[in-house]
N, C-alpha and C positions, 0 to 999 in steps of 0.2 A: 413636400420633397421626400422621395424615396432616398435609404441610406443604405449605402453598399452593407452586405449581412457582414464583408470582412470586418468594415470599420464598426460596425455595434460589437463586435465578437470581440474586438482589438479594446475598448474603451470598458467594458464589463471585463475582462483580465483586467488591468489594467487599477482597476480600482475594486477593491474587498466592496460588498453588499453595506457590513457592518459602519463604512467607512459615512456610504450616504444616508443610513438610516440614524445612526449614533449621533447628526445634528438635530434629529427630532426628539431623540428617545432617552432618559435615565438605563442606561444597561443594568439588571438586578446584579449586584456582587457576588449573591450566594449560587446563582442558577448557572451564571456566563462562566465559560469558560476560554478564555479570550488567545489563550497560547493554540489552542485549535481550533481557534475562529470557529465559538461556538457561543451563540449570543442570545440571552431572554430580558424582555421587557414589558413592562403593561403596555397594553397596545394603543396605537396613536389612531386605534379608527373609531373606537367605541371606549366606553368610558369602565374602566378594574380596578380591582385592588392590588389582586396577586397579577405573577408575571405570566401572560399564557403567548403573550407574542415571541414566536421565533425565528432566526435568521442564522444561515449558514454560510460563511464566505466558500465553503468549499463546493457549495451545490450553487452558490447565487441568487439563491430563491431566498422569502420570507414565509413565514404561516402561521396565520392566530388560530389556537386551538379553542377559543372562545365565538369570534365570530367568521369565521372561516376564509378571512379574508387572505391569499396569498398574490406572489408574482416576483417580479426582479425589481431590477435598479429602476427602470423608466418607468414599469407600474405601478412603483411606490410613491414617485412625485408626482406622477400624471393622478394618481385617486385623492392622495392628501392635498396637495395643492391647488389641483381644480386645473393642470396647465397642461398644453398641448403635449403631443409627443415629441415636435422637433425642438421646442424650449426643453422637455426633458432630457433629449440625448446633447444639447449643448450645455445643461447643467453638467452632464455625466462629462463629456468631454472636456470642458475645463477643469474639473477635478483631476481627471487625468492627464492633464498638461497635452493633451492632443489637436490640433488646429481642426476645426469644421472641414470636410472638404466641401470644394467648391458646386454652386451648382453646374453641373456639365452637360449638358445635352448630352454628347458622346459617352460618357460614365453612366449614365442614366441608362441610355441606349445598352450596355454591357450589360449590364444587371438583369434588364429585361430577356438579353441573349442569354446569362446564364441561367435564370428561370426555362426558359425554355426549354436547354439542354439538360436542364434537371427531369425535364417530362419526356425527354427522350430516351436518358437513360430509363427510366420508370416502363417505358413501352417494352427494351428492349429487355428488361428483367422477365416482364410478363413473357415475354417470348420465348425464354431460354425455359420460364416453366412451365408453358404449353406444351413447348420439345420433348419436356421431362416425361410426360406422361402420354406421348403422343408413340405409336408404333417405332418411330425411329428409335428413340428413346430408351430400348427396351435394355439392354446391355448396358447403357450407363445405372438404369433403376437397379441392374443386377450388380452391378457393382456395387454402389452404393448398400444393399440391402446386405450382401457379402463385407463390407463395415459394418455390418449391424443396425443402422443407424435405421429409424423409424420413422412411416410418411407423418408423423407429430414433427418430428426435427428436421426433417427433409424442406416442411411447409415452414417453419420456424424460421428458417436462415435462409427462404428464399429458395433453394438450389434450383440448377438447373440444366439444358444440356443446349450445348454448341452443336446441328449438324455437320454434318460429314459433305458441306456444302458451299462451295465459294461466296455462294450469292445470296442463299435464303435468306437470312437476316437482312444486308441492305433491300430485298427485295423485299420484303415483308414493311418495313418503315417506308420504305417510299411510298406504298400502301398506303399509308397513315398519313402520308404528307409532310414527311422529313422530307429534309434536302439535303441535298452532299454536304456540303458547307457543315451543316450539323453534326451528320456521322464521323466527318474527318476532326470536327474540334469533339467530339466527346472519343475519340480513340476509337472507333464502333470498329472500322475495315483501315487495311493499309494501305496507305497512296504515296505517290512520289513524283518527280518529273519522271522517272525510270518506267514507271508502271503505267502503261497504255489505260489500261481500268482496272479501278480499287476493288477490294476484294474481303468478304469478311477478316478480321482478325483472330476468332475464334472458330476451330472448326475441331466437330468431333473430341470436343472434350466436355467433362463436368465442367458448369461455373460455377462459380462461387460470388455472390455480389459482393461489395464493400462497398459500408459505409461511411460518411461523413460524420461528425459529432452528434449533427441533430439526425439520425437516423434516414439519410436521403442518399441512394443508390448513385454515387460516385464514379466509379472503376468495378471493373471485374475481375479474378482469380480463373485461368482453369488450368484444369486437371489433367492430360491428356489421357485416352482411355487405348490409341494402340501405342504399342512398343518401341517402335520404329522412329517416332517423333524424337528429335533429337532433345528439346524439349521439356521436361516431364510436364513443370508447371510455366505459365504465362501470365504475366500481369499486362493489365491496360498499361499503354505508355503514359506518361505525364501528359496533363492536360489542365484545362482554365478550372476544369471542379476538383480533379484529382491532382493531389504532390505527395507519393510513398512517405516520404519521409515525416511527414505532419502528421499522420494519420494512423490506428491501430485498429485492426481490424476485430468486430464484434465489439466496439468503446462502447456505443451506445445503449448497448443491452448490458454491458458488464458495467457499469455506470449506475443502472440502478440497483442492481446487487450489492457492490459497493457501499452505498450510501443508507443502506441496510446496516450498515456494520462488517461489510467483510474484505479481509483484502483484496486484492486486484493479484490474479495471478498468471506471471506474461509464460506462457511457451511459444516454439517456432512455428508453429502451421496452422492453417484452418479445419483439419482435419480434427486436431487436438484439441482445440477450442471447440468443436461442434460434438465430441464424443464426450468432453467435459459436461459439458451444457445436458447434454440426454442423462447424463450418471447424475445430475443436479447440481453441478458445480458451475452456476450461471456468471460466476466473477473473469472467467479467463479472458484474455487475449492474446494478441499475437504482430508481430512488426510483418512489414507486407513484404517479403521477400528481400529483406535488408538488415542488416546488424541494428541494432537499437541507435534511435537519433537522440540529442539533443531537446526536440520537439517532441517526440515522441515521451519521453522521460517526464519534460514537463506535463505532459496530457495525461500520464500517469500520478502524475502526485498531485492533480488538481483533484480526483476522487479517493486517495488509496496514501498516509504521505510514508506505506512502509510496502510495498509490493513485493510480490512475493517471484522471483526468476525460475521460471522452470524448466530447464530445456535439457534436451537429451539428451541420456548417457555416452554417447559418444565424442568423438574429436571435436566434429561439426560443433555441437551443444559445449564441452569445452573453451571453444573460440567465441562463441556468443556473451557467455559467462564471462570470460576475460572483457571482450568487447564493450559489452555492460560495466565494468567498472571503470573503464578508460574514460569513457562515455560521462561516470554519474562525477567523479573523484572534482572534476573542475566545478559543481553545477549544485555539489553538497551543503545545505544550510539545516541550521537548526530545527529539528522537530521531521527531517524527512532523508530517509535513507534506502537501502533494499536489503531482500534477505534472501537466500539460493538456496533451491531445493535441489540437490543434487541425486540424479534419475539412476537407479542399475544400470552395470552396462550394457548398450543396445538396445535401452530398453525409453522407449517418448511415453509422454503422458498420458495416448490411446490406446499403445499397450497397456499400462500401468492400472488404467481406470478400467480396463475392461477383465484383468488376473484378478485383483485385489477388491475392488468395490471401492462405490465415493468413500467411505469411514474411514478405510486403509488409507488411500490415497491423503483425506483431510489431515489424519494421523502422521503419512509421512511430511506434509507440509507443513504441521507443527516440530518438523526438527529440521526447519530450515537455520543455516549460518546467515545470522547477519554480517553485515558488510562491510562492519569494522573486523570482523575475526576472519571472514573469508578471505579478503584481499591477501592478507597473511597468508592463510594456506596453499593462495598459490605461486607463492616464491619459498615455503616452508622447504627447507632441506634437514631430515632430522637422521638422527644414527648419530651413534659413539664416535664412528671413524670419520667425521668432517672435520675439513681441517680450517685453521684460523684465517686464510685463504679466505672461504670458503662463507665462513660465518660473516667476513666485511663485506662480501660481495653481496650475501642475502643482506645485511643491515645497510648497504645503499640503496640498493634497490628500493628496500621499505620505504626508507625515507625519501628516495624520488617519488615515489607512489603519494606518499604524505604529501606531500610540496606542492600539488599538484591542486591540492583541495583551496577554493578561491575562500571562504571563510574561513577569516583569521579566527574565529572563536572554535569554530568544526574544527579547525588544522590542529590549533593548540591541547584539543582533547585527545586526537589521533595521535599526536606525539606524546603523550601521557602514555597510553595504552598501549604505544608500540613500545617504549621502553618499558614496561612491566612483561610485555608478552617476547621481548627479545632477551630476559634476565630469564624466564622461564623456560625458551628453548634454549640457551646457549651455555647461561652461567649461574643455573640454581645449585652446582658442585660449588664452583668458585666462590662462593659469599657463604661468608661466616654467618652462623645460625646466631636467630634474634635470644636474645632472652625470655624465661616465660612470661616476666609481666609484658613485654613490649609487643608478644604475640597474643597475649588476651585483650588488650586494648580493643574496648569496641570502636570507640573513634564516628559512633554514627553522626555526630555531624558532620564528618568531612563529604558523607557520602551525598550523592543530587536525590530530591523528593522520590521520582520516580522508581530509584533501588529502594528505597526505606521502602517503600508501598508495596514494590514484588516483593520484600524480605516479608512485610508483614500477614499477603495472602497464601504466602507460602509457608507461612509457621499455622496457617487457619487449615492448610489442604496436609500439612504434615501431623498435627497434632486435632483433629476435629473437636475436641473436646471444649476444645477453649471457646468455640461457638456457642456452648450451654451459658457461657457469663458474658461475650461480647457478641455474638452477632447483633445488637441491637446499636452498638458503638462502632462494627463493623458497616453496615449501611448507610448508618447516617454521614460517613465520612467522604468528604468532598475528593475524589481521587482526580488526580493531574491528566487521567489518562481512560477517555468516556470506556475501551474497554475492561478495565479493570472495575471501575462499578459498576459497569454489565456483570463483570466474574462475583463481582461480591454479591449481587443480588441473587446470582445462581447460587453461590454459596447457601444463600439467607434456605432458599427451596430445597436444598436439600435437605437440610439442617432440619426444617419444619415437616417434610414430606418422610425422612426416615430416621427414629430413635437410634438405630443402631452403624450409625457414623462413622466409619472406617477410614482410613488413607487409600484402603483398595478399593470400597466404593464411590470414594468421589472418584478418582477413575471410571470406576465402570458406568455410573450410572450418570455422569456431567453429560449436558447437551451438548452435543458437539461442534455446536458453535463457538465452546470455549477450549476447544483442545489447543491454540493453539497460545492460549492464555496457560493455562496447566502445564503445556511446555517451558513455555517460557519462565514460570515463578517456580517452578517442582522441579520437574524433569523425569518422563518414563523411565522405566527400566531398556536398555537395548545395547547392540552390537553394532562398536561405528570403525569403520575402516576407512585408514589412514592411509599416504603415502610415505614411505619410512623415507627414500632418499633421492636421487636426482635420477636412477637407475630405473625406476619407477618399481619398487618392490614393496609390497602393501602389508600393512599388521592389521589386527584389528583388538580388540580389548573391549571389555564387559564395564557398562557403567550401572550401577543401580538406580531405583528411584528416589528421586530427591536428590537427587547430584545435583540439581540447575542452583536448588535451594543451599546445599551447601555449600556452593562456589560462592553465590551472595553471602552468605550468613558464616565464615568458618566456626563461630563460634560453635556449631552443633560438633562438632570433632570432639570436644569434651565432655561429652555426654550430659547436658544439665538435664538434672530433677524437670518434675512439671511444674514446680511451682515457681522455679528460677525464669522458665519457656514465659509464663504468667507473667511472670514481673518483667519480662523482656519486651512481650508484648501492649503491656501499659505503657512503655518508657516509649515505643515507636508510635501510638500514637500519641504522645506526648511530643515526641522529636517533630510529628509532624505539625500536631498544632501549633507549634511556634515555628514552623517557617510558613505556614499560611497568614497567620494572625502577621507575622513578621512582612509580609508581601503586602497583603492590606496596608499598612502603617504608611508603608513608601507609597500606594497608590490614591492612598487620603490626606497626606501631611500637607499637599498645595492648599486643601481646601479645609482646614484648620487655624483658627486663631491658635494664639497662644497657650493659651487656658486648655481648649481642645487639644492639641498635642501633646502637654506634661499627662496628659489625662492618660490618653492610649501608649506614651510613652511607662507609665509607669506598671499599666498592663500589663507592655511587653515584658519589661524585667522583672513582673512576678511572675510569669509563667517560662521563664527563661531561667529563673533561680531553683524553681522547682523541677526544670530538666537538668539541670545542672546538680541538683543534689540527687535524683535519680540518676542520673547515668555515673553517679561517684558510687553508689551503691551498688552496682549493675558490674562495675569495673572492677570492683570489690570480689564480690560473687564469682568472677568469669577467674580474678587471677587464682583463687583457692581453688575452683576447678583444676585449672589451667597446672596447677602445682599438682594436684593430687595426680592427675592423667600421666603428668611424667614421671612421680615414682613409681605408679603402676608399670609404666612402660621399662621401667629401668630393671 
């Protein structure tokens, strides 16, 4: 039995990799990382010690770095098991609570038609880049060339050209032995009861192909090339292969960038995305002539779970931006969110990468606002002269925006954060100043793992020195967050590669793969302009470097010694290894006798007792600073 590709696509979402592998497999505790569906195990095909088997729920694939065996969900039961493929997709299926469909002749039949129409599209791609390079042709190559854009890239993404011609294309397939029937369900020409005889759809413009997930010519994009068309750009209409809204254009290629390590970065156009791709920025995409979906959003954080929004300095690119969060605020769960890079004005991404260079461009995407802080900025009304009015109608608004978010646990942080960030724009005058002990309080365990861990690569990028005594206890630590032991490993290489260790050369000299790691734990030096008030009148203000670090960390405002930085830096990873060791505990207690739990219990509170008497020292430390700074200040 053949199975619709919808329903294997539908049953693989549906169910994590890790989900049918983990009834064969012991997951290793030290290697897994299980909050990003990140999984290692000795492998169940050949016999190990250590863990070389791996599995990703975010890619759906497995692969033993030992004996090279990889695949998905069905070829992981169909090799261990020894068992067909349709017993394998109805194991997959009942795990996901999905019903077999039936066998149908006529379903059967469909499927067969939609292959088909997959090889029609595939004909008519070839067409459009015969056109390309074919005399007619010539004026679309000029344009295209007048983008810049190179027969490497041009070949890369397919392009191609539409003649200036009702019929060619349907006459060219019928050639081939397409039939109407075919052209009309893949969108090819427009028909009607209206229309005596169909007629290309595209005519006289660039195409542009789009694709499906698994890389298969879908719909087409064009471009029109005269003036006149009312026009500019034309999508195929909805059809049995093609739905705009499911779909993001260049996924399949930015998919395996991605899965590389790098974010996913959306802008509006294909233009944008294909000048990205030539400057080496292979992760972008783009929604197909529509505001960001719901579907779309998801197909983004099944590769990417922090994406990066890029879209134009203009109104347009404004409305997308807003749209986007309308879009993610109901759909928000733990571990996956966005973050906005916001463009000069008038100025998209094809400008942008073709002024500055990839490095600029990478650099400006490291000072994207995440989308806890951006939402904010765009109901932020700030200035002296707003009146109380004014302030409840922004503090509605926020909290409609909040309210909006379907996880109860996401919702309950966002109202956290928006009362601290509405005490910050409204009433840091009105509230009486804390005392100095109550301001030097470090307090790091109220903070979540993942800030202790920026706090602590950021006292390693602020203070290099401290790498001469811990990089070796900086690598070995298990980070919550696979880029952040990527950063620490670049750390380790600098570290070793150059003696003379500065704050300005890890700037200059980090791979740039981690700039946007460096933004996020440090923070560059630069100029960010604001919007002051509702009038739209803009300031701007100089931050230094290591502003990111000292928002996490205020304690650096007091200036400690290095040896205070030392003992700051011992207590966090102290802080951290007791909330790992402390995670452990609760993920082994089921599978402990008695004996065995007093055991790891009493672990816990020895190394709980000795955070606790380091952070009383530490607390110690920060309030005599913390004194000494205000009489200097006084």
């Amino acid at each position: 039995m053949r199975f619709p590709d919808s329903f294997l696509d539908e049953i693989r979402d549906r169910v994590p990799i890790s989900s049918v592998i983990g009834q064969r497999v012991a997951w290793d505790r030290k290697k897994t990382n299980a909050s990003r569906g990140d999984y290692w195990a000795c492998c169940p095909f050949h016999g190990e010690k250590s863990p070389s088997f791996h599995c990703e729920d975010r890619k759906g694939r497995y692969h033993c770095f030992g004996c090279s065996v990889s695949g998905d969900h069905f070829k992981f039961l169909t090799e261990l098991d020894g068992i067909g493929f349709p017993e394998a997709v109805e194991k997959i299926a009942d795990m996901a609570g999905v019903p077999m469909p039936a066998r149908d002749p006529e379903s059967e039949k469909r499927e067969k038609q939609r292959a088909t129409l997959h090889d029609v599209m595939e004909l008519a791609t070839r067409f459009f880049q015969e056109q390309l390079q074919a005399a007619s042709g010539a004026r679309a190559r000029a344009y295209l060339r007048d983008r810049g854009l190179t027969s490497v890239t041009i070949q890369k993404f397919r392009l191609g050209y539409a003649p200036d011609n009702r019929n060619a294309l349907k006459e060219y397939l019928a050639g081939k032995g397409v039939e109407k029937s075919q052209l009309e369900a893949c969108g090819l020409v427009v028909f009607g009861d209206d229309i005596p005889v169909s007629y290309d759809r595209f005519r006289d413009r660039i195409i542009f192909p789009i694709e499906d997930t698994r890389g298969r010519v879908v719909a087409f994009g064009g471009r029109a090339l005269s003036s006149e068309v009312s026009a500019k750009y034309l999508n195929s209409p909805e059809t049995e292969l093609f739905h705009k809204g499911n779909l993001l254009y260049n996924f399949a290629k930015a998919r395996n960038s991605a899965n590389n390590g790098g974010a996913v970065v959306v802008v509006e156009g294909y233009m944008d995305v294909i000048s990205l791709a030539q400057a080496g920025v292979d992760n972008a995409v783009a929604p197909l002539g529509t505001a960001l979906t719901e579907n779309q959003l998801e197909l983004l954080w099944k590769i990417s779970p922090e994406p990066i929004m890029c879209f134009d300095g203009d109104a347009a690119g404004s409305r997308a931006a807003l749209r986007a969060i309308d879009v993610c605020f109901p759909k928000l769960k733990s571990g996956y969110s966005l973050k906005f890079a916001a463009l000069p004005d008038g100025k998209d991404p094809d400008d942008l990468i073709k002024s500055v260079g990839r490095d600029a461009f990478y650099k400006h995407l490291g000072s994207a606002i995440p989308l806890h802080e951006f939402f904010i900025l765009r109901r932020r009304q700030m200035g002296s002269d707003i009146s109380p009015e004014q302030m409840a109608k922004a503090e509605m608004d926020l909290y409609a925006d909040v309210d909006k978010i379907g996880d109860p646990t996401v919702k309950r942080y966002y109202r956290s954060h928006l009362r601290l960030r509405l005490y910050e724009m409204f009433g840091r005058t009105h509230r009486p100043p804390a005392d100095v002990n109550a301001r030097a309080r470090l307090s790091l365990d109220k903070l979540g793992i993942n800030r202790l861990q920026r706090i602590l690569l950021g006292l390693c990028v602020e203070f290099p020195g401290l790498l001469t005594d811990y990089v070796e206890q900086l690598t070995a630590l298990e980070f919550s967050n696979s880029e952040f032991q990527l950063f620490a490993k670049e750390l380790h290489r600098l570290y070793v590669e150059y003696s003379d260790l500065t704050v300005a050369a890890v700037y200059e000299r980090i791979d740039k793969r981690f700039v946007f790691v460096l933004e996020a734990i440090h923070g560059s030096e630069k100029i960010i302009k604001t919007r002051e008030n509702r009038h739209g009148t803009f300031y701007e203000y100089q931050v230094t470097r290591g502003h990111k670090l000292r928002t996490l960390f205020p304690m650096l405002r007091f200036e400690p010694p290095y040896e205070t930085i030392k003992q700051t830096l011992e207590h966090l990873f102290l802080e951290i290894e007791v909330r790992q060791f402390r995670d452990h505990c609760l993920s082994v207690a089921h599978e402990l006798d008695q004996a065995g739990f007093e055991s790891i219990q009493r672990q816990l509170d020895a190394i709980e007792a000795a955070r606790a008497e380091s952070e009383l020292e530490l607390d110690q430390e920060y309030q005599a600073l913390a004194g000494r700074h205000q009489f200097l200040a006084a």
